[in-house]
C-alpha positions as CSV (number, residue, x, y, z in Angstrom):
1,X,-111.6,-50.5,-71.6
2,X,-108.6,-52.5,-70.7
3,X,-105.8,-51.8,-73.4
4,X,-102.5,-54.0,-72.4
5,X,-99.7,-55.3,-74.9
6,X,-97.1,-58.4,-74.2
7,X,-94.3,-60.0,-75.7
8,X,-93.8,-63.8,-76.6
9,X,-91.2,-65.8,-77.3
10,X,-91.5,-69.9,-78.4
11,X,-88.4,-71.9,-79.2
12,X,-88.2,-73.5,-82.5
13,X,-87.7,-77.2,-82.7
14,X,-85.2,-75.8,-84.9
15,X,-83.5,-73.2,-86.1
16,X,-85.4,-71.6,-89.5
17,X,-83.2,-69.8,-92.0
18,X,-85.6,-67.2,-94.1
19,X,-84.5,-65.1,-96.3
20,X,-80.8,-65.9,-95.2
21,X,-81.3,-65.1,-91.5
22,X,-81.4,-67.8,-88.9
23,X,-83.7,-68.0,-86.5
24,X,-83.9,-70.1,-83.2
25,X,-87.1,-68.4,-81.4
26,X,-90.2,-67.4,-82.9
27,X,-90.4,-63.5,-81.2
28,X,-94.1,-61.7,-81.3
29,X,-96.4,-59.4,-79.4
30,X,-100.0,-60.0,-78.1
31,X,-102.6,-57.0,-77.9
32,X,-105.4,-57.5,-75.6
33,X,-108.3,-54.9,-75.6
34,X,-111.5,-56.1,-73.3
35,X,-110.4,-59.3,-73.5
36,X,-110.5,-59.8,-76.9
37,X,-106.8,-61.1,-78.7
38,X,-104.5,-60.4,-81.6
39,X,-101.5,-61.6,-82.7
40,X,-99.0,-59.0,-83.8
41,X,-95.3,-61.1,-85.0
42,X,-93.7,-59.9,-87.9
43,X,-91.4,-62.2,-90.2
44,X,-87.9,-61.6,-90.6
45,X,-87.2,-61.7,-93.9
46,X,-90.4,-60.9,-95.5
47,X,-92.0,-58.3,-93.0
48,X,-90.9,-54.7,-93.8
49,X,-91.0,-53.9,-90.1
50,X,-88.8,-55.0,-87.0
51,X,-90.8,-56.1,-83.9
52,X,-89.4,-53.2,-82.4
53,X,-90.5,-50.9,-84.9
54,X,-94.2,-52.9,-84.4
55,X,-94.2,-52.5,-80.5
56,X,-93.3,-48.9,-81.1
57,X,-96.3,-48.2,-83.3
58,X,-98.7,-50.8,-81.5
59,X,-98.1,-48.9,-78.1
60,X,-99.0,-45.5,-80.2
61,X,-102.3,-46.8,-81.3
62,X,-102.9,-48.0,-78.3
63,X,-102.9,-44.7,-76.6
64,X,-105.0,-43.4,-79.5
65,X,-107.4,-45.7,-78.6
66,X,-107.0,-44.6,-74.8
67,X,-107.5,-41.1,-75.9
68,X,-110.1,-40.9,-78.8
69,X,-111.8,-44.6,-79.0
70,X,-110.1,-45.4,-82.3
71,X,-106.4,-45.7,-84.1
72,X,-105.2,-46.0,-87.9
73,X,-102.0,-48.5,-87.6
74,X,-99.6,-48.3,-90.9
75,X,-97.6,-51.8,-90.1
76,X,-99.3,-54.3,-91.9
77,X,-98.7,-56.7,-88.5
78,X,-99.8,-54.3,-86.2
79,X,-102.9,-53.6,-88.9
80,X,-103.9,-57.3,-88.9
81,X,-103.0,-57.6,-84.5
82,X,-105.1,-54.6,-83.9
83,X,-108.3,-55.7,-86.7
84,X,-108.5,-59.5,-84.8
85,X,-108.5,-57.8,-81.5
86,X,-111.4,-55.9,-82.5
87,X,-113.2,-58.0,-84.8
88,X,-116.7,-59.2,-84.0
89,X,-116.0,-62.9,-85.2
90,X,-119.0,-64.2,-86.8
91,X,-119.4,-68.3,-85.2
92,X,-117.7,-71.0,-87.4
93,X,-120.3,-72.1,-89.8
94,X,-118.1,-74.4,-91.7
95,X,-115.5,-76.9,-90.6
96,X,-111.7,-76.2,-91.7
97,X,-110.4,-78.2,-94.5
98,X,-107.5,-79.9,-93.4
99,X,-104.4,-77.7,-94.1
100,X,-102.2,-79.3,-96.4
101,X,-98.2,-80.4,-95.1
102,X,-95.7,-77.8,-96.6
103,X,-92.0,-79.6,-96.8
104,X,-88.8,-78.5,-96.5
105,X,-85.4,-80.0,-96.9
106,X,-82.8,-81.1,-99.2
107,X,-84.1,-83.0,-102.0
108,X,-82.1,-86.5,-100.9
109,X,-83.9,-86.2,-97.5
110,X,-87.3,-85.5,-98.3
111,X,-86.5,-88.6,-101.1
112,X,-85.3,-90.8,-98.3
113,X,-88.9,-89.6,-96.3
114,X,-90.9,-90.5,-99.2
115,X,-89.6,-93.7,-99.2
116,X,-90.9,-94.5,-95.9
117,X,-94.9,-93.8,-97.2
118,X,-97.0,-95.6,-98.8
119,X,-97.9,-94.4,-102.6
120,X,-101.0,-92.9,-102.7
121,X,-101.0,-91.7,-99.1
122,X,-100.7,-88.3,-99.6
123,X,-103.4,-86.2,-100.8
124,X,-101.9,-82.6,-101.0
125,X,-98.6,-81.2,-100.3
126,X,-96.7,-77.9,-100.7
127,X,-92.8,-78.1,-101.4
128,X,-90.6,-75.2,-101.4
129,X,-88.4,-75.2,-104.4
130,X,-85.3,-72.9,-106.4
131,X,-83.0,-73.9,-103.2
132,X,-80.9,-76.7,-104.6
133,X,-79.6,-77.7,-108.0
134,X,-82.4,-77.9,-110.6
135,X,-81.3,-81.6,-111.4
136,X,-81.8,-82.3,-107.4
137,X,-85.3,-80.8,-107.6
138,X,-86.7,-81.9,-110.5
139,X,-85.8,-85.9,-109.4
140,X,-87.6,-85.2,-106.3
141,X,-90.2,-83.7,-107.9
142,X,-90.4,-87.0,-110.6
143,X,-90.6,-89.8,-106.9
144,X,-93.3,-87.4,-105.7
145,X,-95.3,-87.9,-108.7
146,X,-95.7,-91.2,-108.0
147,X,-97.0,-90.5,-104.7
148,X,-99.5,-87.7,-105.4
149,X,-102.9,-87.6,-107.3
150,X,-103.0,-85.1,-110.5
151,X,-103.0,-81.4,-109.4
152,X,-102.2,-82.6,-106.1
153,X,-98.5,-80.5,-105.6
154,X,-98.1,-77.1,-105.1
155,X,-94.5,-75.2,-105.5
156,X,-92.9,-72.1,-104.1
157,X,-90.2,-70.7,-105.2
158,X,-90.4,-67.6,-103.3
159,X,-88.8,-65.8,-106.0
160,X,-85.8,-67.7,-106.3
161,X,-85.0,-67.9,-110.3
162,X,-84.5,-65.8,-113.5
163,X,-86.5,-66.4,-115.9
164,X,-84.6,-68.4,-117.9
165,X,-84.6,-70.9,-114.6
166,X,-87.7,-71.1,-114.3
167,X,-88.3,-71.9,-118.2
168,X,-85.8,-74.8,-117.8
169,X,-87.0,-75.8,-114.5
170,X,-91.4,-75.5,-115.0
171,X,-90.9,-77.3,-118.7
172,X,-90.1,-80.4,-117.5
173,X,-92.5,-81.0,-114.9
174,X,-94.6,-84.2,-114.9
175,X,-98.2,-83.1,-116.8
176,X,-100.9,-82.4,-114.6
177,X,-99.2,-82.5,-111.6
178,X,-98.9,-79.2,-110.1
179,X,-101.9,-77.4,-108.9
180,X,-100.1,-74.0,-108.9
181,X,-96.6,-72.0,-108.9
182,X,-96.0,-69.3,-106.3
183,X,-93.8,-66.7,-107.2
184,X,-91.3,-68.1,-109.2
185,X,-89.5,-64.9,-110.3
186,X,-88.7,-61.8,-109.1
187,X,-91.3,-59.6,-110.7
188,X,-95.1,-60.2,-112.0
189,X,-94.2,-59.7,-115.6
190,X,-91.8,-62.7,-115.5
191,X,-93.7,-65.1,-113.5
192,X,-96.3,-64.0,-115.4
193,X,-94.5,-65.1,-118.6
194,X,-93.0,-68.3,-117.4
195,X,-96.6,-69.6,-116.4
196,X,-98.0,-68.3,-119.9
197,X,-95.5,-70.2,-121.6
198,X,-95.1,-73.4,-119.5
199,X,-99.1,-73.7,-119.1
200,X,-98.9,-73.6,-114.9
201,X,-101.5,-72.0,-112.7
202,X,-99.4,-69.0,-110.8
203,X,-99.9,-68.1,-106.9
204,X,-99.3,-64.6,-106.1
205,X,-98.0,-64.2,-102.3
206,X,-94.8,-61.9,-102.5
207,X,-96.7,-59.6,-104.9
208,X,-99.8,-59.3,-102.5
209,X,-97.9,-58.9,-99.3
210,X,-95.6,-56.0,-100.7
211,X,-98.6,-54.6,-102.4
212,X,-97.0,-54.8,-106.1
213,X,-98.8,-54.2,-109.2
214,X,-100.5,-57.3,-110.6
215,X,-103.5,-57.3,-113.0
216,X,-105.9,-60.5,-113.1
217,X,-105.3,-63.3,-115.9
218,X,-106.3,-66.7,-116.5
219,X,-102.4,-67.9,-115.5
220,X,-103.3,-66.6,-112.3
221,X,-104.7,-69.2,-110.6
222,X,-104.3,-68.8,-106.8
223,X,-104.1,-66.1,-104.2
224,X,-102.1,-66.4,-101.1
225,X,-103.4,-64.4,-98.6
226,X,-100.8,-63.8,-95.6
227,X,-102.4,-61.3,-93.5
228,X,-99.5,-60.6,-90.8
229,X,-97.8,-59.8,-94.2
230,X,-100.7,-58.1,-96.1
231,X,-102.1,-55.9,-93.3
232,X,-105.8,-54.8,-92.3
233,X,-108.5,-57.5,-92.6
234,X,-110.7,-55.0,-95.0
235,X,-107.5,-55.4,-97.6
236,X,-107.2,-59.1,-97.2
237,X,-111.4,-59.3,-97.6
238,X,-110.9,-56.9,-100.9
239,X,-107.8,-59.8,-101.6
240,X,-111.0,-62.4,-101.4
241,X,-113.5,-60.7,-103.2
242,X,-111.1,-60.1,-106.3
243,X,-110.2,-63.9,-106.0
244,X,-113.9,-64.8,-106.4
245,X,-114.4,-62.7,-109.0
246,X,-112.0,-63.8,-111.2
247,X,-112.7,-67.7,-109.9
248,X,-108.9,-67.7,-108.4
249,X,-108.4,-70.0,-105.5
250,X,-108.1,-68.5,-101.6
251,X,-105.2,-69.8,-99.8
252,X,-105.1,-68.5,-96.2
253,X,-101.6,-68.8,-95.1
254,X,-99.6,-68.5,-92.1
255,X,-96.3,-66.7,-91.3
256,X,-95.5,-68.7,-88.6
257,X,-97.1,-67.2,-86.0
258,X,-98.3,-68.4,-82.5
259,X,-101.3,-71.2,-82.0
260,X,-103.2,-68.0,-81.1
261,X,-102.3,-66.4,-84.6
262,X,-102.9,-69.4,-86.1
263,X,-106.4,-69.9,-84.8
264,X,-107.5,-66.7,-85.7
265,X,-106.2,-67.5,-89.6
266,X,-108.1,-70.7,-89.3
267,X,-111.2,-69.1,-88.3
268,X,-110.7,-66.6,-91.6
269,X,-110.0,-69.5,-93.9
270,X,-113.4,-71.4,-92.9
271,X,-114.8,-68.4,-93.1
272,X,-113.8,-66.7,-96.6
273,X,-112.7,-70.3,-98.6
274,X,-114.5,-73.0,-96.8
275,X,-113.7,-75.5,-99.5
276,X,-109.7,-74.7,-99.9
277,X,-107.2,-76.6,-97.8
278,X,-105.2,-73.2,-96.4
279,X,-101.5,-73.1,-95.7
280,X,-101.7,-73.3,-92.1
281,X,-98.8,-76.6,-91.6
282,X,-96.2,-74.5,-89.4
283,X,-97.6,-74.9,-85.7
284,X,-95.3,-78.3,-85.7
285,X,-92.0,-75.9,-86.0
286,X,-92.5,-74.7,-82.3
287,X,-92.0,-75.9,-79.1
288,X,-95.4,-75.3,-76.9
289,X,-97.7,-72.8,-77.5
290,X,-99.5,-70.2,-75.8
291,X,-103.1,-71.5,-75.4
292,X,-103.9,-73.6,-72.4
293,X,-104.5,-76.9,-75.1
294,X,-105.0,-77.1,-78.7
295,X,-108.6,-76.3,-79.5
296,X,-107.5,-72.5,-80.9
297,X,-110.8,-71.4,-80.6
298,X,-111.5,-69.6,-77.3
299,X,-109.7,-66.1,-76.2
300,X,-110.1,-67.5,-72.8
301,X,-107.6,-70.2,-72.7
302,X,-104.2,-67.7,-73.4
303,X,-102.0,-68.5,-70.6
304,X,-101.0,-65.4,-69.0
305,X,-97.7,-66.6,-67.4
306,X,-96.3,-67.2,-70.6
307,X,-96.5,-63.8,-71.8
308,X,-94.3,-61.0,-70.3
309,X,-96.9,-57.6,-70.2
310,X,-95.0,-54.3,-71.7
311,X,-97.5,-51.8,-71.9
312,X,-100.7,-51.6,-70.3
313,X,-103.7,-48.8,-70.1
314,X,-106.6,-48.2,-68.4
315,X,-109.2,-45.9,-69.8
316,X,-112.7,-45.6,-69.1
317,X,-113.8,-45.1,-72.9
């Protein structure tokens, strides 16, 4: 068994601010074990661990797995690296929905883009909100409706307002419009209450990938399953077996990891919500990649030189 682990590092067309820190290079780790991949890149900003802190543990595990055939990660990063590396992936017996476009900007620049599409152009599309002046947002919010379908507009606020902000804000929303709400508040109980009262379908993404308390309710509508975020593959699949029992949506989502991250989180989508367009839109945000062209599908094509080896094992097990 051939046990290796290298770092990345892909320039950002540009520079990201999340969660207030700004970022110019999208940093990760790749673990390779007989040829098999997985993507290990935690988020800054929303993962609880440094890369550091990952590589540290991710070169433990992989002497465990040297030594005794089998490790037990705790970084949900590492978790999710190690599972794809492992997995036996079942072949792709459904074709991806098209993920929908997630936007970003200030609300007079995404207005000044929507003027340059036709109405009735766009099918689906995410928009990050409780960033600007409610006023700002909610005018934006009122030229996309005449651009998008009922139900075709989904929000994130990653946590953003009080309650009271999001009352003011989710009230005055055109009718029908918005498929769901993620996260609007900082807690369940009070996102929980704004959608209760406003009428809104609520996505839970925060809440699943710090492993909060939430209880299943027919406000809750969608759940956002990030597994660099969330962790092992067996918690995400327990994630998607609670969504189908309750008839929640799946929505696969990225944390804007490499094209080999993302084609393993393509391959998961088709594979546990066929039918759901999955939050996939970030590829665009860096420059190159580190698959030999843009297929994502086959371990084969990872391009060595671009990767920069920092621990490696040989073992016979």
């Amino acid at each position: 068994m051939t046990l290796a682990l290298y770092r990345y590092a892909l320039p950002l067309r540009s520079p990201l601010v999340l969660a207030g820190q700004r970022l110019e290079h999208r940093e990760g780790l790749l673990v390779e074990i007989n040829g098999r991949w997985g993507e290990i890149a935690p988020l800054p900003g929303f993962s609880r661990e440094s890369l550091a802190a990952a590589e540290t543990e991710c070169r433990r595990c992989l002497d465990q797995l040297a030594a005794l055939g089998h490790c037990k990660p705790t970084l949900p990063s590492v978790a999710f690296g190690l599972d794809c590396a492992q997995r036996q992936w079942p072949p792709s017996a459904h074709p991806l929905v098209k993920p929908y476009p997630l936007w970003q900007g200030t609300p007079q620049e995404l207005i000044e883009r929507l003027s340059t599409i036709e109405p009735g152009s766009l099918s689906r599309l995410k928009l990050k909100v409780a960033r600007y002046p409610l006023d700002d947002e909610y005018r934006l919010i009122q030229t996309l409706a005449t651009h998008l379908p009922p139900g075709a507009l989904v929000l994130d606020a990653n946590r953003g307002w009080s309650k009271s902000q999001a009352l003011a804000f989710c009230s005055r929303l055109p009718e029908g419009l918005v498929a769901y709400i993620e996260e609007p508040c900082e807690t369940f109980a009070a996102s929980l209450a704004v959608a209760s009262a406003t009428g809104l379908s609520l996505g839970l993404d925060e809440t699943l990938a710090r492993n909060e308390p939430w209880h299943a309710h027919p406000r809750v509508g969608a759940l956002i399953i990030k597994p660099t975020l969330i962790g092992t593959l067996a918690r995400c699949e327990a994630l998607v077996a609670k969504a189908r029992l309750h008839g929640m949506a799946i929505v696969v989502s990225s944390s804007f990891e490499s094209d080999v991250g993302l084609g393993h989180l393509a391959r998961l989508a088709a594979e546990w919500a066929p039918d759901i367009a999955p939050g996939l839109d970030t590829r665009h945000h860096l420059v190159g990649g580190l698959l030999s062209d843009d297929s994502q599908t086959r371990d084969s094509q990872i391009v060595r030189e671009r990767l920069r080896c920092c621990y490696q094992v040989e073992t016979r097990i």
